[in-house]
C-alpha positions in Angstrom: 35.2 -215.7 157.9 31.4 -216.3 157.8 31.7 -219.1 155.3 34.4 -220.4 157.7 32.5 -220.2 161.0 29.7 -222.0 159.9 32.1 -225.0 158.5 33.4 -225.5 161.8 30.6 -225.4 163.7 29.2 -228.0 160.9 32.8 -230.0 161.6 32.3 -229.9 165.4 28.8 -231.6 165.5 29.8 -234.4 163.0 33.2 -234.9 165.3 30.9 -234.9 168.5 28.2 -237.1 167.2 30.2 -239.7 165.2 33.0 -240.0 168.0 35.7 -239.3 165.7 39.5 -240.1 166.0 41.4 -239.4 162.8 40.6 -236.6 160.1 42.2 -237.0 156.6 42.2 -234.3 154.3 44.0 -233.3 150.5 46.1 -230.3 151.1 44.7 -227.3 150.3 46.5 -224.0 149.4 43.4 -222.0 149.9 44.2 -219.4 152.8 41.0 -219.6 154.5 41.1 -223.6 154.2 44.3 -223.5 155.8 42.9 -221.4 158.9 40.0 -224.1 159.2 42.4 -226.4 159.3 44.1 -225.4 162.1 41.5 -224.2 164.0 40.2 -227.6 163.9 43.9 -228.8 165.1 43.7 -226.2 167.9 39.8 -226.8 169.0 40.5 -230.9 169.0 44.2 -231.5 169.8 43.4 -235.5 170.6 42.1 -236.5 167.5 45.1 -237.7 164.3 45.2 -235.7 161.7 46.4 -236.7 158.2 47.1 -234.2 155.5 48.2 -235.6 152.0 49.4 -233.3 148.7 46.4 -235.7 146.4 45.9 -232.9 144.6 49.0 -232.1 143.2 51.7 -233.2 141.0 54.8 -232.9 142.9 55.0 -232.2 147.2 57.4 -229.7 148.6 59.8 -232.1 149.0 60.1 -232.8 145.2 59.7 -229.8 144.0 63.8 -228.1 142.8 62.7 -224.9 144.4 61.3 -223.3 148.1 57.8 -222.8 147.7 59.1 -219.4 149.1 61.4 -219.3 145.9 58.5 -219.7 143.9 58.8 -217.8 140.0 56.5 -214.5 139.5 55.6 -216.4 136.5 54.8 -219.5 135.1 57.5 -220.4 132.3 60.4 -220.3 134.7 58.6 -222.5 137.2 57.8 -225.0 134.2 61.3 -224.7 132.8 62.2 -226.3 136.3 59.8 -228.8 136.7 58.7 -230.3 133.4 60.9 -233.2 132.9 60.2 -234.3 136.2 58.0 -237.4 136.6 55.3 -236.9 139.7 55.2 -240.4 141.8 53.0 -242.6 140.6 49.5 -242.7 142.0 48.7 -245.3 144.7 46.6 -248.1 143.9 42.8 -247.5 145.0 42.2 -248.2 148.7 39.3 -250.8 149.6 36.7 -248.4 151.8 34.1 -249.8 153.9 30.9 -249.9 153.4 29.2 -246.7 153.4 27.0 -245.5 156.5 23.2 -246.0 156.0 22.3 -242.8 156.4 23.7 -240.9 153.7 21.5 -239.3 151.0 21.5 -241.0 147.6 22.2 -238.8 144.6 18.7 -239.7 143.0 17.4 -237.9 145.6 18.6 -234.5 144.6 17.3 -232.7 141.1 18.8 -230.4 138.9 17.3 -227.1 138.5 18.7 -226.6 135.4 17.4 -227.6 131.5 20.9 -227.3 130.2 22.1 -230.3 132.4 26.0 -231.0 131.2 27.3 -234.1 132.1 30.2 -234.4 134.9 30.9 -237.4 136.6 30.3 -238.1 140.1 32.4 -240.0 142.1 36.0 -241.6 141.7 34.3 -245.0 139.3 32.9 -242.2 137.1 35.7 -240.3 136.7 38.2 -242.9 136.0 35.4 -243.9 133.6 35.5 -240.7 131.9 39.4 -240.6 131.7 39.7 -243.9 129.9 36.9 -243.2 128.0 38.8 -239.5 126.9 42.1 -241.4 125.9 40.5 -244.0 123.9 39.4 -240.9 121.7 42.0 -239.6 119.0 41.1 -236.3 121.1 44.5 -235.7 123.1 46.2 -235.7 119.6 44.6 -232.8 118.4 43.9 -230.9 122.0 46.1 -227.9 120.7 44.0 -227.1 117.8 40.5 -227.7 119.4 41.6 -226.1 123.0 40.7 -223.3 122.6 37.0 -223.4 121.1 33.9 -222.5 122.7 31.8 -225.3 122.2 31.8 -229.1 120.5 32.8 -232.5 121.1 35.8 -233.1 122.5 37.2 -230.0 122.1 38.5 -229.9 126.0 39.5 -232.5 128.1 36.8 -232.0 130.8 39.2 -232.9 133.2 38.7 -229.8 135.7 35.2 -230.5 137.5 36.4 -234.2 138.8 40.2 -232.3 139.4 38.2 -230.3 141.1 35.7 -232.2 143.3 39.1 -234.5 144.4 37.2 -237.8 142.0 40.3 -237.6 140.1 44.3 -236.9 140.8 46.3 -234.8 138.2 48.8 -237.8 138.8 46.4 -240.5 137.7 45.8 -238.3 134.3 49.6 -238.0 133.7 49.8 -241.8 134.2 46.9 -242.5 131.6 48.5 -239.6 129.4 51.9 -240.8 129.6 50.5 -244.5 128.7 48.6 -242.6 125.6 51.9 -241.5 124.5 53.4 -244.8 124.3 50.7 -246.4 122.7 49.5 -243.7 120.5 52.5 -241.8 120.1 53.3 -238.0 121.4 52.9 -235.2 119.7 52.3 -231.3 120.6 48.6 -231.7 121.6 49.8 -234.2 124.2 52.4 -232.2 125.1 50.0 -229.4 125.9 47.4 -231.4 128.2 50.5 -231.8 130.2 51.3 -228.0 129.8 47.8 -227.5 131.2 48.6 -229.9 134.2 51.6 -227.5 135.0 49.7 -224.4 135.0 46.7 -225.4 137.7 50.2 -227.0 139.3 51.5 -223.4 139.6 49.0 -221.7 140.8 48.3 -223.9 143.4 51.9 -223.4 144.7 51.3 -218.9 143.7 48.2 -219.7 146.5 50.0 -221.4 148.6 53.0 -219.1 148.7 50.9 -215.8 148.6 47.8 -216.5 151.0 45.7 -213.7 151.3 47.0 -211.1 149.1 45.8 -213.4 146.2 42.3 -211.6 146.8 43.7 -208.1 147.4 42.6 -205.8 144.8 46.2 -204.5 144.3 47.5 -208.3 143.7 51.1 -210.1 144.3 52.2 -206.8 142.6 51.3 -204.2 145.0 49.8 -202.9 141.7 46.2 -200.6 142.0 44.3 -201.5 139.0 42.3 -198.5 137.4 38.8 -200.0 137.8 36.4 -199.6 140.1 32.8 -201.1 140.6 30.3 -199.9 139.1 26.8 -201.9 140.2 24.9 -201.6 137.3 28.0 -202.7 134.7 28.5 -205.1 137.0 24.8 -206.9 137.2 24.7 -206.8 133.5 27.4 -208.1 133.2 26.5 -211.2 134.9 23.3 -211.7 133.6 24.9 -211.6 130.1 23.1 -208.4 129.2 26.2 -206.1 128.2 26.9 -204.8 124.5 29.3 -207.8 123.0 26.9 -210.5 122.3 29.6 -213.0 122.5 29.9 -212.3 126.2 26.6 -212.8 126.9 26.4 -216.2 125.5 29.4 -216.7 127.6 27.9 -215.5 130.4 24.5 -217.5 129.8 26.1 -220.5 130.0 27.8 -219.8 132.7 25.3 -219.5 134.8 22.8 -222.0 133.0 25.3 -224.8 133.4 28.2 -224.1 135.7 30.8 -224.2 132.9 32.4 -222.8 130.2 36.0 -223.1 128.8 39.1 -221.6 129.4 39.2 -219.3 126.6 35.4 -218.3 127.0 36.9 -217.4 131.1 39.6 -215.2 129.4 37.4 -213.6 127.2 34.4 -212.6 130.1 37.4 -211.9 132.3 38.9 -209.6 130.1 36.1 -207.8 129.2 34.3 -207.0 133.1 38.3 -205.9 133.8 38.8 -203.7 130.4 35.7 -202.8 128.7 33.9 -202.3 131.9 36.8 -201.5 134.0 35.5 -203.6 136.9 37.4 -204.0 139.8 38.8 -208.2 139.2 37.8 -209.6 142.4 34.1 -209.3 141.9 34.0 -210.7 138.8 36.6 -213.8 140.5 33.9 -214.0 142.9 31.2 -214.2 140.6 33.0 -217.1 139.0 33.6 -218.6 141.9 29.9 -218.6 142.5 29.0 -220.6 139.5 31.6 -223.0 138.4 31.2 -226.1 139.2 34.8 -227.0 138.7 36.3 -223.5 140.6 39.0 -223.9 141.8 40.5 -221.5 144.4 43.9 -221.4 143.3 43.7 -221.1 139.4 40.6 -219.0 139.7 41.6 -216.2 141.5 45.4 -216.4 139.8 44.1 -216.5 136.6 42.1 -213.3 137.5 45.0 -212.1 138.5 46.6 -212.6 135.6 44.2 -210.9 133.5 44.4 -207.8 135.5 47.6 -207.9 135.3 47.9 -207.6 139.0 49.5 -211.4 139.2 51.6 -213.7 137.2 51.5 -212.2 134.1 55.1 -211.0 132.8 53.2 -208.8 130.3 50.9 -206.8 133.3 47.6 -208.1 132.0 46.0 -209.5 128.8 43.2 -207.6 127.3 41.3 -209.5 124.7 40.0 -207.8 121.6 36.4 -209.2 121.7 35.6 -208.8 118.1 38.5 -210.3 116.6 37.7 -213.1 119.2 34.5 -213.7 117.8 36.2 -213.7 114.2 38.1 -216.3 115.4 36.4 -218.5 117.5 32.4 -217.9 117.1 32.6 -216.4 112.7 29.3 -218.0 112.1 27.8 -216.6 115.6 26.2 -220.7 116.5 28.3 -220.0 119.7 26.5 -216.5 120.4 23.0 -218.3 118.9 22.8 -221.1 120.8 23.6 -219.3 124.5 21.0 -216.3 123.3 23.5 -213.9 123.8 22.3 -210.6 121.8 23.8 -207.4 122.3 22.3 -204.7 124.0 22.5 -201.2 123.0 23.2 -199.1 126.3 25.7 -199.9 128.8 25.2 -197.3 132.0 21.7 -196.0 132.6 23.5 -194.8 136.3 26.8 -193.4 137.3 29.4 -195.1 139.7 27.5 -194.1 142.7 23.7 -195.1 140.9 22.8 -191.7 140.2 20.3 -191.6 137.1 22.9 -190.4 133.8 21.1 -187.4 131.3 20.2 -188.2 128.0 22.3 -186.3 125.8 
């Protein structure tokens, strides 16, 4: 409600002082973002207002189900939709030039030495999606999607998804033109796969509004966690006993990203191991990523707590045969500094100091 207040009070003085007369936005499922929205509608009832679905594959009106009808889980939802073909994109509009007085991007420094390169800007991003699909990298996207780290091992796609620099319709175009050039295969198949998940959970937002951030879920379902302050802090500051989770969470908060199954594996932990309650540690990501993503971030930490879409009620990740797997040589866990530490609670729940035994 804060975060909100101070957006349209920032919204007000930029429609007072630059006289405007139409407002253009990308549809958002977010609950709060739909409440701006209409507060804005209600505070300024002369001014046009356009809303577009630019973020999305397919608008209500395409879609072979209510958004009210919407599956509690994703494979029936993609069952439905998947031989579909979204609308094409439109062709780039021609903008004006840009007002004077807008800060140049040179202007502004990272704070960070781990600097990870994300494009800025729709040129840059179209850039980087040709420059993907010129790569023999969507042909083997299954078998590298799920790594930590390396070259072309994910798509990258989600920070310009997620800044609006890029529409999931443009990247089905450029994949659909890899097919035909390249040939299809299952890795291809599964960048698309991807597209229909964040595709799903935007809809889940959309259709569920506020109870995606209750503790008890879509479900109705009370977790057995809790908070617990001190699990929780060392938790983010990577300082837990898995060593692989630190590194994740290093990185994390060094760069602003980390992959999907790095996500699942710090997700599953702060909800399991540390039996956190979901929504801080959906917060905390939130926080830091520069590609979040309201929709898929808190569904997917739903989905881990098994409070959401999962069929299954929850996934719970068995961190050392994750590391087996994905991190056997520890250059993952050595690179992100992420050494185990011993003891896990020095406090109880409330922060009362715990006896040494």
């Amino acid at each position: 409600m804060l975060r909100n207040t101070a957006q349209l009070k920032a919204l007000t003085e930029i429609i007072h002082t630059q006289q405007v007369t139409h407002i253009g936005r990308a549809a958002h499922p977010g609950f709060d973002e739909q409440k701006l929205w209409l507060k804005l509608q209600d505070n300024f009832p002369y001014i046009q207002y356009v809303s577009a679905y630019s973020s999305t594959l397919f608008e209500p009106d395409t879609l072979p189900l209510k958004i009210s009808e919407l599956p509690p889980s994703f494979t029936p939802f993609r069952k439905a939709v998947e031989e579909i073909e979204p609308k094409s994109p439109i062709a780039t509009a021609t903008l004006p030039p840009r007002p004077k007085r807008v800060l140049d991007l040179a202007e502004f420094k990272a704070n960070s030495s781990y600097n990870i390169k994300v494009a800025a800007g729709e040129a840059q991003a179209q850039q980087q999606l040709q420059q993907y699909f010129q790569t023999d990298a969507a042909l083997k996207y299954k078998e590298t999607r799920n790594a930590l780290f390396g070259e072309h091992f994910s798509t990258r796609f989600s920070p310009i998804l997620a800044s609006g620099a890029i529409s999931p319709r443009q990247i089905k175009q450029s994949l659909t033109q890899f097919e035909l050039q390249r040939g299809a295969n299952e890795s291809t198949y599964w960048i698309w796969f991807e597209l229909l998940w964040r595709e799903y959970f935007y809809w889940y937002a959309l259709k569920h509004q506020h109870t995606l951030f209750c503790f008890s879920g879509v479900k109705a379902k009370t977790p057995k966690t809790s908070f617990y302050p001190e699990r929780f802090l060392k938790w983010c500051q990577g300082r837990t006993p898995s060593a692989l989770v630190n590194a994740i969470m290093h990185e994390l908060t060094k760069t602003g990203w980390i992959s999907n199954r790095a996500r699942q594996i710090a997700a599953s932990y702060c909800v399991n191991e540390l039996q956190l309650d979901w929504r801080y540690g959906a917060a905390f990501f939130e926080q830091h990523l520069i590609d979040y993503d309201v929709a898929a971030n808190w569904g997917n930490w739903q989905y881990i707590a098994g409070v959401g879409a999962d069929p299954r009620g929850g996934r719970h990740f068995n961190i050392t045969k994750q590391q087996a797997l994905f991190d056997p040589d520890g250059e993952y866990i050595k690179l992100w500094q992420g050494e185990a530490t011993l003891q896990l609670d020095s406090q109880d729940h409330v922060g009362w100091p715990l006896e040494d035994n």
